[in-house]
C-alpha positions, -999 to 999 in steps of 0.1 A, spaced: 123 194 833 131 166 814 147 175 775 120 152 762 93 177 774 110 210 757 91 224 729 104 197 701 127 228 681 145 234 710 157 195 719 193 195 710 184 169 685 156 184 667 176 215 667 209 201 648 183 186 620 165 213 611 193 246 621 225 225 613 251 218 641 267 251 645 234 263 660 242 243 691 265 254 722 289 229 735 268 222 757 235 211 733 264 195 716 278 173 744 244 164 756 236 148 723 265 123 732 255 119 769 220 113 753 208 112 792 214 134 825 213 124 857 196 129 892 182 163 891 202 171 860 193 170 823 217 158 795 221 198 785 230 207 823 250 182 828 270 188 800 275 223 810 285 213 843 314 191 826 324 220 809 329 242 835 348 216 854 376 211 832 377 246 815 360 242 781 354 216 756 389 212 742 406 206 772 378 187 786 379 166 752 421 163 757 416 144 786 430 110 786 401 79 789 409 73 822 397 107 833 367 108 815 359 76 830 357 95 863 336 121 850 302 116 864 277 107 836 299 88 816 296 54 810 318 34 787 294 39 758 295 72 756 337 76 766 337 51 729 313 74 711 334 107 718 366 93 711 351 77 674 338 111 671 372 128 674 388 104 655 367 106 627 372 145 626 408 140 627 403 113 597 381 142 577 409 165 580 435 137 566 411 130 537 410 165 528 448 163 524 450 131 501 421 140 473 453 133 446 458 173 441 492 187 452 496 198 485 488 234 483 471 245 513 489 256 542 461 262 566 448 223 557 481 211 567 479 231 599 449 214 608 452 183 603 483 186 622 472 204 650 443 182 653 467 153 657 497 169 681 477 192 703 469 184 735 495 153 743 508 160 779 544 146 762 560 152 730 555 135 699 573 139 663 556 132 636 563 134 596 539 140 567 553 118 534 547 127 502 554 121 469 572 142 440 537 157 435 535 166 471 505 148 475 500 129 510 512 94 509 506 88 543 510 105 582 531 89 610 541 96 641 574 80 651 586 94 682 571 100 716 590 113 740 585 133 777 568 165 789 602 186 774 616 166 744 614 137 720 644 111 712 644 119 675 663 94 655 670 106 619 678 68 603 644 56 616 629 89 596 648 81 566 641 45 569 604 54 569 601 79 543 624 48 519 597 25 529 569 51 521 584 55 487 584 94 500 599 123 477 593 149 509 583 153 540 571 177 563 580 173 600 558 183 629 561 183 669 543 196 695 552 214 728 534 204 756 541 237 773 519 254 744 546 277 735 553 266 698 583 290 695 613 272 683 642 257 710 678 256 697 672 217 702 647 220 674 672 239 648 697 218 654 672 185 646 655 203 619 697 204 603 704 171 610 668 155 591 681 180 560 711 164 556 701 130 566 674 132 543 690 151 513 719 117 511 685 98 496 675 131 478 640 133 499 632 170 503 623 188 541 594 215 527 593 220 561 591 217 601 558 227 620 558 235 656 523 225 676 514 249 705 484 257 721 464 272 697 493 287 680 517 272 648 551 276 640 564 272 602 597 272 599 594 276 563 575 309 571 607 321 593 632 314 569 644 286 591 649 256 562 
């Protein structure tokens, strides 16, 4: 049966506006995007059945445009409405960081950060710059490298954070293998940024590590 037919409080739609979003599944979620099923299949079933296809919502959600485009039920539309969505969320999670108040909340930084690393099938180094508040001045990403490292260069970070007018920074990579312990490679860069850094008296507060699902500090292990 067609959504249009259900019983008006159970239409994903209806059901967001008068219950609030979290009383969706994925599913009921996803199918507000796909706004339409196909053959045989409503929006809601269909969006299950992309779900189960590519093992949940966040990795079906990590996967690059060109794979959604092969999804069946997606058109073009719909690829440009997810990816807004996302972006957007990630956007949210920025402006929580730059209100003006010092930078005080761990667990914002770690999702904001997350929600920008995870999921790359290559590595990427980025740096949070801030000022002698610690207040956000602005996130980058400056490096991208392969599925098992990242060419980091430390002038281009100390260039940037000059140009940025930044007083610190807090680095941030991810590992594409989703283990976010730590490599010697890592220490070693995490040194070399201190020192390169510290000649133009910008401070490291610290150096995240982005897994799958997981978060390394190595502020929290004593690592700076």
């Amino acid at each position: 049966m067609s959504i249009r037919h259900w019983p008006a409080a159970e239409r994903p739609r209806e059901k967001l506006l008068q219950r609030g979003a979290e009383s969706l599944s994925d599913a009921e979620l996803l199918a507000i995007f796909l706004r339409t099923g196909t053959a045989g299949r409503n929006a809601i079933e269909l969006g299950r059945d992309l779900l189960e296809q590519h093992g949940g919502l966040r990795a079906w959600l990590d996967l690059p445009p060109a794979r959604l485009k092969a999804c069946r039920g997606l058109g073009p539309a719909t690829i440009a409405l997810l990816m807004a969505a996302l972006e957007l969320g990630r956007r949210y999670l920025l402006a929580d960081l730059q209100r003006g108040d010092a930078l005080a909340n761990p667990d914002s930084t770690r999702r904001f950060l997350q929600s920008r690393l995870r999921g790359y099938p290559h590595e990427v180094f980025a740096c949070l710059f801030l000022d002698n508040r610690h207040r956000v001045i602005e996130y980058e990403a400056l490096f991208r490298g392969t599925i098992d490292g990242a060419s980091v260069h430390p002038r281009e970070v100390v260039k940037t954070a000059l140009a940025h007018n930044a007083a610190a920074v807090i680095l941030a990579h991810n590992h594409p293998s989703g283990v976010a312990e730590p490599s010697q490679a890592d220490l070693h860069l995490t040194r070399r940024l201190r020192e390169a850094l510290g000649l133009v008296d910008i401070r490291v507060l610290d150096h995240l590590v982005i897994g799958d699902g997981e978060v390394v500090s190595f502020a929290e292990r004593g690592l700076l």
